[in-house]
C-alpha positions as CSV (number, residue, x, y, z in Angstrom):
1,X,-40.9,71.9,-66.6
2,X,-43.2,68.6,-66.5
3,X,-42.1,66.7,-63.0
4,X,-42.9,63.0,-64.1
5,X,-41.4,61.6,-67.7
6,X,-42.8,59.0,-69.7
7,X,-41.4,55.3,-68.9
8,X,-38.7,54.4,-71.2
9,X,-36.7,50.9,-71.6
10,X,-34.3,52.2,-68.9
11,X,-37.0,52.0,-66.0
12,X,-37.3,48.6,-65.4
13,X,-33.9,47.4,-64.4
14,X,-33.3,44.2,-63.1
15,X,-33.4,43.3,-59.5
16,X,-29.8,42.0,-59.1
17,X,-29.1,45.5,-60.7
18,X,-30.5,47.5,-57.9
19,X,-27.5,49.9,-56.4
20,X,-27.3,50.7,-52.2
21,X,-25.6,53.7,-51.0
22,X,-22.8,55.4,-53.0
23,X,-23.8,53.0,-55.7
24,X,-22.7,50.0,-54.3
25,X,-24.5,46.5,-54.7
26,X,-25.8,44.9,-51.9
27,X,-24.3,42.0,-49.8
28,X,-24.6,38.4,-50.9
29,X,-27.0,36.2,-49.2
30,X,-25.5,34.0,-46.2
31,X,-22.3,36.4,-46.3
32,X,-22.5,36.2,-42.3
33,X,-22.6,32.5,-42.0
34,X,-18.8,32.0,-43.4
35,X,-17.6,33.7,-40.3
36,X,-19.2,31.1,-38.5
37,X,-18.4,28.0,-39.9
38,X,-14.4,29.3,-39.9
39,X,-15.0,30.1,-35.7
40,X,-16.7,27.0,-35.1
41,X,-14.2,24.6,-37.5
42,X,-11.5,27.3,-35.2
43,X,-13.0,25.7,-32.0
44,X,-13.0,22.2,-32.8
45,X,-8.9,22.6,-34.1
46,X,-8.4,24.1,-30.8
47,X,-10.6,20.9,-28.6
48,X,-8.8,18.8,-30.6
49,X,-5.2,20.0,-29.9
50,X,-5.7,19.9,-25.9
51,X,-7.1,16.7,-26.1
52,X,-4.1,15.7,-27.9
53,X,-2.0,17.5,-25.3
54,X,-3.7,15.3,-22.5
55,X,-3.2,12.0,-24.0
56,X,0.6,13.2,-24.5
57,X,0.8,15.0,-20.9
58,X,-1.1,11.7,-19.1
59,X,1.8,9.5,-19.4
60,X,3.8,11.7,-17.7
61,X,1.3,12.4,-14.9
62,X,0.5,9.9,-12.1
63,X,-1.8,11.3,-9.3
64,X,-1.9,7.7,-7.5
65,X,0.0,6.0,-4.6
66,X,3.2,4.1,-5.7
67,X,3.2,0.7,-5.4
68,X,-0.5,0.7,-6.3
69,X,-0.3,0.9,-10.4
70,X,0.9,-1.8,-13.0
71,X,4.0,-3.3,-11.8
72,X,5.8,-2.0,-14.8
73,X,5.5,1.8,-14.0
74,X,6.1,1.8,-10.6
75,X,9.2,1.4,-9.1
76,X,10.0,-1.3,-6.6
77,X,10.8,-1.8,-3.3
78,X,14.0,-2.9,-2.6
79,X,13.7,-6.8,-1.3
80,X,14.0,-7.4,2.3
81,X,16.6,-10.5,1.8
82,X,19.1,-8.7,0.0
83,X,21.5,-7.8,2.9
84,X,21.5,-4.1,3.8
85,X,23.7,-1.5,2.4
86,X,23.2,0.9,5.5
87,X,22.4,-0.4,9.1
88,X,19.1,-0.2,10.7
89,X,19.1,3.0,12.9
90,X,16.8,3.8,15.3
91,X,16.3,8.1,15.4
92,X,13.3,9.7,17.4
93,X,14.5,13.7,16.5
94,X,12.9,12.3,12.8
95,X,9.4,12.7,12.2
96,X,7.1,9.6,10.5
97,X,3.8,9.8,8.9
98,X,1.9,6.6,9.1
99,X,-1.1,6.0,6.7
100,X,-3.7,3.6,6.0
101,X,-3.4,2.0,3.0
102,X,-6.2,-1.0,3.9
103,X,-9.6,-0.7,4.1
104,X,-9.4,-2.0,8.2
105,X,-10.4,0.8,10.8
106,X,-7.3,1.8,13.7
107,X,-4.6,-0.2,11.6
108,X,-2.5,3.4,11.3
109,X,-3.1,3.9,15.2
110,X,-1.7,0.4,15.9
111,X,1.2,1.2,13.6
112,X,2.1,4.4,15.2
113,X,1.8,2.4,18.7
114,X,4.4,-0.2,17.1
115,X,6.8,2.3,16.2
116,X,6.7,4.7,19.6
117,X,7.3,1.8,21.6
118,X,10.6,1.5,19.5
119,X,11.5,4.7,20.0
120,X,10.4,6.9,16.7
121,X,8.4,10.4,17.0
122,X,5.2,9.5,14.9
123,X,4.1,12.8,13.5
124,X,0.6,11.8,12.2
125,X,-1.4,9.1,11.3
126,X,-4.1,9.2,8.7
127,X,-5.6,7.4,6.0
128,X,-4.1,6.7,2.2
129,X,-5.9,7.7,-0.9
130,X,-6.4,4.7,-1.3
131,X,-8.0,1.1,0.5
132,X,-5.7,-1.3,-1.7
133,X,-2.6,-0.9,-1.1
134,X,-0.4,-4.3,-1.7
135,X,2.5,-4.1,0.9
136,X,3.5,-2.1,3.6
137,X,6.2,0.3,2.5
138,X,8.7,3.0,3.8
139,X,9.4,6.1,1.6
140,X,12.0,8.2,2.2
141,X,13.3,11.0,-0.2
142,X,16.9,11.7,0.9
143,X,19.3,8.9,0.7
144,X,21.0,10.1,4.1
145,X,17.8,8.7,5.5
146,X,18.1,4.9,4.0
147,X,19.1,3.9,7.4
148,X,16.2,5.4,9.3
149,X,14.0,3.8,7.0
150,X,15.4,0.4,7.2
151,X,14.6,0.8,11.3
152,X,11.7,1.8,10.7
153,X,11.1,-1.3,8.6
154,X,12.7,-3.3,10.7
155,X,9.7,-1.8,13.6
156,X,7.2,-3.0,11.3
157,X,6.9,-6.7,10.1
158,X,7.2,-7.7,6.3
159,X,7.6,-3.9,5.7
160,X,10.2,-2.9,2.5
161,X,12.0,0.3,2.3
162,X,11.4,2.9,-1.3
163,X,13.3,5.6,-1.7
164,X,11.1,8.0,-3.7
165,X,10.0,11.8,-3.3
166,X,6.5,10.9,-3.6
167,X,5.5,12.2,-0.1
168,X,8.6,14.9,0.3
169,X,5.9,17.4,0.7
170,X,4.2,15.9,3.6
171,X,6.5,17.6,6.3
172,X,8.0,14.1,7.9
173,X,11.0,12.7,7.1
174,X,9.8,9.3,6.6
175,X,6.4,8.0,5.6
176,X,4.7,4.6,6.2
177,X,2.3,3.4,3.5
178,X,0.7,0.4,5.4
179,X,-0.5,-2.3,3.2
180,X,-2.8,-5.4,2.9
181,X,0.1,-7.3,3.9
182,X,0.6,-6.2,7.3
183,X,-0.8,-8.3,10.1
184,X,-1.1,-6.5,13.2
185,X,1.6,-8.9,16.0
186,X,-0.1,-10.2,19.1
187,X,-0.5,-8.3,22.3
């Protein structure tokens, strides 16, 4: 039996002819890169919703001091001429935080001075976020505690009262934001 046969027509197929395996054609060129462009064009839908999701969640995030942003967003304090709904009272078993909202060195010492000579407990004393604060405010977060922070106000000249839960988590009862506005009395 002769082990080679003459060529014939049927020799010389064509290259895009040409079978792999169990007779199946090879892979098309670039085949891989469509798994790529649909990850990548994946990725950038994704970036693009939780940027979305930002601008959407940022107006209803504020990380900054009250009083401090436009006057439109933050709330205001109530005005010092308007007569009081609750008397002033004066209670030392509450505890006050006293911060420095100005960019002047001891100005939350000589606050906390001010008010234990009236008879408050001044818990601690420490420094804002922030050097620019506008006026001197009180926040309280529990409207049982409106007069406390109208005596404590009334401690601390040009001072307004806010009731807001901004600084709820800060352990005191009450909290003094000092401000620009305050002007340390006379000795």
């Amino acid at each position: 039996m002769p082990s080679t046969y003459p060529k014939d027509r049927f020799d010389d197929l064509p290259r895009h002819l040409d079978r792999v395996g169990a007779h199946r054609a090879p892979g098309k060129r670039g085949r891989g890169w469509v798994s790529f462009w649909w990850a990548l064009a994946a990725t950038i839908v994704l970036i693009a919703l939780g940027v979305g999701g930002l601008f959407l969640l940022n107006d209803r995030l504020n990380f900054d001091l009250p009083g401090t942003g436009s006057p439109s967003a933050a709330p205001t304090p109530t005005e010092s001429a308007a007569p009081p709904a609750v008397e002033p009272t004066v209670d030392p078993s509450l505890s006050v935080t006293v911060l420095n909202g100005t960019p002047g060195a001891g100005v939350a010492a000589g606050v906390d001075e001010l008010l234990t000579a009236a008879g408050w407990t001044v818990g601690a004393t420490s420094n804002a976020s922030t050097e620019d604060v506008a006026e001197t405010i009180v926040y309280y977060a529990d409207p049982a505690l409106e007069g406390a922070a109208r005596g404590v106000a009334d401690s601390i000249p040009g001072a307004d009262i806010l009731l807001a839960p901004d600084f709820a988590e800060s352990g005191a009862a009450l909290t003094v934001v000092v401000g620009n506005d305050y002007v340390q009395p006379a000795a």
